[in-house]
N, C-alpha and C positions, 0 to 999 in steps of 0.2 A: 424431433424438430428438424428442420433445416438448417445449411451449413450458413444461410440470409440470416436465419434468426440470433445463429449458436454468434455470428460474427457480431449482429447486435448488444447481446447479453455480454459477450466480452468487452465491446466501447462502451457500454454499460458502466462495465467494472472498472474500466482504466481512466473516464470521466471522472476524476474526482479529484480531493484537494489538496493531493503529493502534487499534482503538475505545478499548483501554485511555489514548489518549492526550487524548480527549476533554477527559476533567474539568481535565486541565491548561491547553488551550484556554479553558476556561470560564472559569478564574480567571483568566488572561492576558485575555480578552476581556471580561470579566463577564458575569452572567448572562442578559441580555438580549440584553449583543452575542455571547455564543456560541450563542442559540439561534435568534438570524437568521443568521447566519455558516450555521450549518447548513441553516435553511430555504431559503436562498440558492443558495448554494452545490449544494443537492441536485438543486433544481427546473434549474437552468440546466443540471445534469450529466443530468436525466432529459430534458431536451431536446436539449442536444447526442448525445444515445444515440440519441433516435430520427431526428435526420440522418443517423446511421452506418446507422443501422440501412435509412433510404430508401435509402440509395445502395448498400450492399448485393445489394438488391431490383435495383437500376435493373441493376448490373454483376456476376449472380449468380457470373462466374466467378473473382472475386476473392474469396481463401479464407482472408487471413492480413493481419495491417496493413502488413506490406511490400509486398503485391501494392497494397493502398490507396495507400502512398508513392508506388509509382511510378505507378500510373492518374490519379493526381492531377495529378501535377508533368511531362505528357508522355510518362509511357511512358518517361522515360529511366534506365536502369542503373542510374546513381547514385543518384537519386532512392527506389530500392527498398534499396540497398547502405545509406543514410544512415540509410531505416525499419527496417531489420534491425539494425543498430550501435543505435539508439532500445531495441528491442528485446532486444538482449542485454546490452547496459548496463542497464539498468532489472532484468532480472531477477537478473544478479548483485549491483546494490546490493541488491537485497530478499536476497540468501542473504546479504550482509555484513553488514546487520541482523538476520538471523536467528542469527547465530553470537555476533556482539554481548551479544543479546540471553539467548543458550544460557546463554552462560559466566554473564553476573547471576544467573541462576534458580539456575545451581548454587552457586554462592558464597554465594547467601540461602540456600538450602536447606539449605549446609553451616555457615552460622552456629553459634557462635560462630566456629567455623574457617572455613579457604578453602583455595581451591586457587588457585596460581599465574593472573591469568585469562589469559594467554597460552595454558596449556596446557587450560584451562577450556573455553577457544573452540577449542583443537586438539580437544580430544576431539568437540567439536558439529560441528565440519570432517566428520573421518572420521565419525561414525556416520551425519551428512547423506549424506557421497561413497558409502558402505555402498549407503544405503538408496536413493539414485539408481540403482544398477548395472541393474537388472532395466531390457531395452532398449522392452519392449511396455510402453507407458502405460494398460494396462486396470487396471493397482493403481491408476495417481493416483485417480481419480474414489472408489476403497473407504477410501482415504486422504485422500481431502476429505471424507468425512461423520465419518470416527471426528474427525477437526480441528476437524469446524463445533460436534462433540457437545462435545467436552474443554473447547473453549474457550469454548464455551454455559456448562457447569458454572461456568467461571472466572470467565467474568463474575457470573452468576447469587451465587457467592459472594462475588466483589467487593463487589456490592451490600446480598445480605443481611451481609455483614462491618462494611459503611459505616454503616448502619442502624444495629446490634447496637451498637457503639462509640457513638454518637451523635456530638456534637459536642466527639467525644475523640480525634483521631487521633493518629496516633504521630508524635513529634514536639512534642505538646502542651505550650504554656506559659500555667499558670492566669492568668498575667499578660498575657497577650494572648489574648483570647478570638476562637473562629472569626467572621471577619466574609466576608460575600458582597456584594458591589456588583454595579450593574445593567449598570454598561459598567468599560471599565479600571480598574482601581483606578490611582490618581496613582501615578506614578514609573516607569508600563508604560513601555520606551521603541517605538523603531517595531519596531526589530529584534524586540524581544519580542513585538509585537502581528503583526507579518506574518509572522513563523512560525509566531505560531497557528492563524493563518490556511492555512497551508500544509497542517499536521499534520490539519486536516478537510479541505482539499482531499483531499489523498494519499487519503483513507479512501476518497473517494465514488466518485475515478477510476477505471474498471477497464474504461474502453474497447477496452484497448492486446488484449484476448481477445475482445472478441465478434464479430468477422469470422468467426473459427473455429468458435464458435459457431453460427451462423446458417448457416455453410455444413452443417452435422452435422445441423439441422435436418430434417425432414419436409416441412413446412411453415414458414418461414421467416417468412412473414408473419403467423406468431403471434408474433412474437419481442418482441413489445410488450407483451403479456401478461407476459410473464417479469419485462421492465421495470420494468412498474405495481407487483404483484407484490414484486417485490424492493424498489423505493423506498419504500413504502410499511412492509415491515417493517425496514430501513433508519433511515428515520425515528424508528421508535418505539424502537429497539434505542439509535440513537448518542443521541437527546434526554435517553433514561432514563438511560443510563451519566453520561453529561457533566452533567444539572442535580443527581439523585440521588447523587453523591459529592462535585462540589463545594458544593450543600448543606449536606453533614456538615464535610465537611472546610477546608470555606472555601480562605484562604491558605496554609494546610498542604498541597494539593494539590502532585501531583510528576506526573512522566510515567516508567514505565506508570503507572496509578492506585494498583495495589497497594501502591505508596512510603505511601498513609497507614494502611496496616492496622497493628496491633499483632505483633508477631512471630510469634505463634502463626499469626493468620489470616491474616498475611501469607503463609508457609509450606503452607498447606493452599492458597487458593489458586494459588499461582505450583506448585505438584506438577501443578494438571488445563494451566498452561500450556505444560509443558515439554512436551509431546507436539505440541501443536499448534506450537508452534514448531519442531520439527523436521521436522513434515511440512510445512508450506505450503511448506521453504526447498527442502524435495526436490520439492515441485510446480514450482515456479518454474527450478529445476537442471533437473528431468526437459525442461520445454518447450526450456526453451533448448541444453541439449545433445542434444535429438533434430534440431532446426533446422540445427545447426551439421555432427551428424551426417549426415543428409540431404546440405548441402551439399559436406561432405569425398567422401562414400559415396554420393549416391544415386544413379548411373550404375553402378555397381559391382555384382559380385558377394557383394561383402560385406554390403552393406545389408540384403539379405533372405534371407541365410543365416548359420550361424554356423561362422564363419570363423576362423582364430589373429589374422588381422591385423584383421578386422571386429570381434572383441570387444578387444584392445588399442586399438586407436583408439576404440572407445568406453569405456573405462576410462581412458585418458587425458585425451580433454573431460571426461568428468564431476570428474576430480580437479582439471584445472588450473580449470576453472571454480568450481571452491571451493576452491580454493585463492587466487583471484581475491577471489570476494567476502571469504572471511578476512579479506585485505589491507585491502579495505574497510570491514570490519566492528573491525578494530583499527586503523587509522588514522582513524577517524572513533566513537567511543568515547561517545557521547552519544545515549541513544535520541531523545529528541525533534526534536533538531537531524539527526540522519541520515537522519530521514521527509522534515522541509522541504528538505534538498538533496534527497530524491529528488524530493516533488511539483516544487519549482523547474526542476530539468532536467528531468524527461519529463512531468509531468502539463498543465503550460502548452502542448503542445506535441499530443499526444493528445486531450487534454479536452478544447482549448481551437482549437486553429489546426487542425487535421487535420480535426476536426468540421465548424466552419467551411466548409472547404475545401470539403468534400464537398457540400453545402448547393448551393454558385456552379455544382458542376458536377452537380447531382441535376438543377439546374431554367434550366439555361444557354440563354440567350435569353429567360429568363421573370422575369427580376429587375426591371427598371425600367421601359421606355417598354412604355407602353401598360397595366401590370399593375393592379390595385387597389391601394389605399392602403397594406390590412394584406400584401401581399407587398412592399409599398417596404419600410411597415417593418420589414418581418423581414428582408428585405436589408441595410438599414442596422444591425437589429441585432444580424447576423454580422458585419459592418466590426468595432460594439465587442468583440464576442467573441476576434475574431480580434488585435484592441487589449489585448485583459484577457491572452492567451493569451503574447502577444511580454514584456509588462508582469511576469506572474508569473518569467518565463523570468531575467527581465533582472533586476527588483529581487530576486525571491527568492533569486539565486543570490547577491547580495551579502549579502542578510540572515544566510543559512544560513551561507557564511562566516564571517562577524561572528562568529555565534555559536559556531563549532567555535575562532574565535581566543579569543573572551571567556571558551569555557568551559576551553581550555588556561591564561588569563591568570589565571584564578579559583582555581586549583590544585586543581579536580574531578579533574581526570587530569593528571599531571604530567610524560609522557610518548604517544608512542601505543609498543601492543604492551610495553605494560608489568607488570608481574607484582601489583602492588597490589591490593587486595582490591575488587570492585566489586560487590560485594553489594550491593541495596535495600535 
């Protein structure tokens, strides 16, 4: 493919419903520190992309980030078996968020009523497992643009919604009017401010695919273009969403962003989301149970025939695998707190140490004696990268805890997999 298309299929990917998490970032951060947080954050992600991207180049026959795990770490087994476990983890929390996430849009939708959200998120299960079946991946790519369109509208209403309301969101008390500060407003605690932190992480990450990418390529060596490209409207997309709502909405902000619409727009809204959240969760399903099929099948006569036992076997990953996330997605009940565990476990580790990694062996023998200044320093400042990457891993994952403890101690959710109404 083209470095037009490969830049598509990445806004593709990063169209989706973490951006709505922004504006909550913003109020946790303030509005200054959410919009270096992002500047931040972006630049060091559009750097660490193009070390993947060198080494790529350097080892064209690695096609996937588990082949990356193991060329990294020796060539050994495990090393590839550990990137693939990275890999199917990460994509089944993204469907447990997506089913999470299902069941909300219906319950708001179905306001004043609801539906059990147990069964709310069963129904987003199957029509997700549904819409996984088909074994050839040539729909995802037709099904990433109708995603990137739906969820464009959503945001696009978001904003003009924030707008329209003014500095009236719902939730509104005349007696405390919207206030925006520059950095934390007093009483953020750390947990609160380093999952904000997370929740823009999670957005920007999306190394864990462009191996694949760049192997599909023609030209591989354009893959920088797509890069630029993509960060660049990245940028403009997450800044707008995150300063433009919590503007309006001050300390009223929630996560997704739509919590500050008024019912009606809240409603019209969250309709263009519910599409896009059921296809990214069947993009992320499709990857991961073609992988797993592969591994079961790809010696087989099954794999590339259709077979009784080659489409049972792939009827079964695709359901136990969302049947997986589900579990995830209802034992972990909190959309913004179930982004920061995910960036905590795999984006520190992707984004951050893998990138890294790659770096020491892109340019190995050429890092310190004898080299220029500016290759020391960019030696030394892979070490901190590779320091921030172990850091996110380790604090975040206590943070994001904290939080799924504080938000059960709070009585948000008073069980998981419980029948309570969790409408926005």
């Amino acid at each position: 493919m083209s470095w037009k298309k490969a830049a598509a299929l990445l806004f593709g990917e990063y169209v989706c419903l973490a951006i709505l998490s922004f504006p909550y970032a913003f109020q946790t951060l303030g509005m200054a520190g959410g919009i270096l947080s992002t500047i931040i954050l972006g630049s060091v992600n559009l750097y660490t992309s193009l070390l993947l991207h060198a080494y790529c180049l350097k080892y064209p026959q690695l096609v996937n980030i588990a082949d990356i795990g193991r060329h990294l770490f020796g060539g050994h087994w495990i090393f590839y078996e550990i990137t693939a476990l990275v890999l199917v983890l990460n994509n089944t929390f993204l469907m447990g968020l997506h089913t999470l996430t299902g069941a909300e849009i219906i319950n708001t939708l179905a306001a004043p009523g609801y539906l059990c959200t147990v069964g709310a998120s069963i129904i987003i299960t199957v029509v997700s497992a549904i819409g996984t079946l088909p074994r050839k991946l040539e729909h995802v790519a037709l099904m990433g643009i109708v995603s990137a369109i739906t969820m464009g509208i959503a945001i696009i209403l978001t904003l003009a919604f924030s707008g329209a309301q003014g500095r009236n969101p719902a939730g509104f008390n005349p007696d405390e009017p919207v206030v925006i500060t520059a950095w934390a407003p007093k009483g953020t605690t750390f947990v609160a401010g380093f999952n904000a932190l997370l929740n823009i992480l999670f957005t920007w990450v999306g190394q864990i695919v462009y191996p694949s990418f760049i192997a599909e390529m023609k030209q591989p060596e354009d893959f920088p273009k797509a890069l630029y490209a993509v960060t660049i409207a990245e940028f403009a997309l997450f800044l707008t969403v995150g300063i433009v709502v919590y503007y309006y909405s001050g300390q009223y902000t929630g996560a997704p962003a739509v919590t500050v619409l008024k019912p009606v727009f809240k409603k019209i809204a969250f309709s263009f989301v519910l599409p896009t959240t059921i296809i990214i969760g069947i993009i992320y399903a499709a990857v991961v149970a073609k992988y797993l099929f592969v591994r079961f099948f790809g010696k087989t006569r099954h794999f590339a025939n259709h077979t009784v036992i080659g489409w049972t076997g792939w009827t079964a990953i695709v359901f136990t695998t969302w049947v997986f996330g589900w579990i995830v997605g209802e034992a972990i009940p909190f959309f913004g707190t179930l982004i920061s565990l995910l960036s905590a476990l795999f984006d520190g580790w992707i984004g951050f140490i893998l990138c890294s990694m790659a770096f020491y062996r892109t340019h190995e023998g050429q890092l310190w004696t004898g080299q220029p200044v500016w290759r020391k320093a960019e030696s030394a400042f892979n070490v901190v990268l590779i320091c921030v990457g172990v850091f996110v891993f380790a604090v975040g994952t206590y943070t994001s805890v904290q939080a799924i403890i504080d938000g059960y101690a709070s009585g948000a959710v008073k069980a998981p997999f419980g029948c309570a109404n969790n409408a926005i």
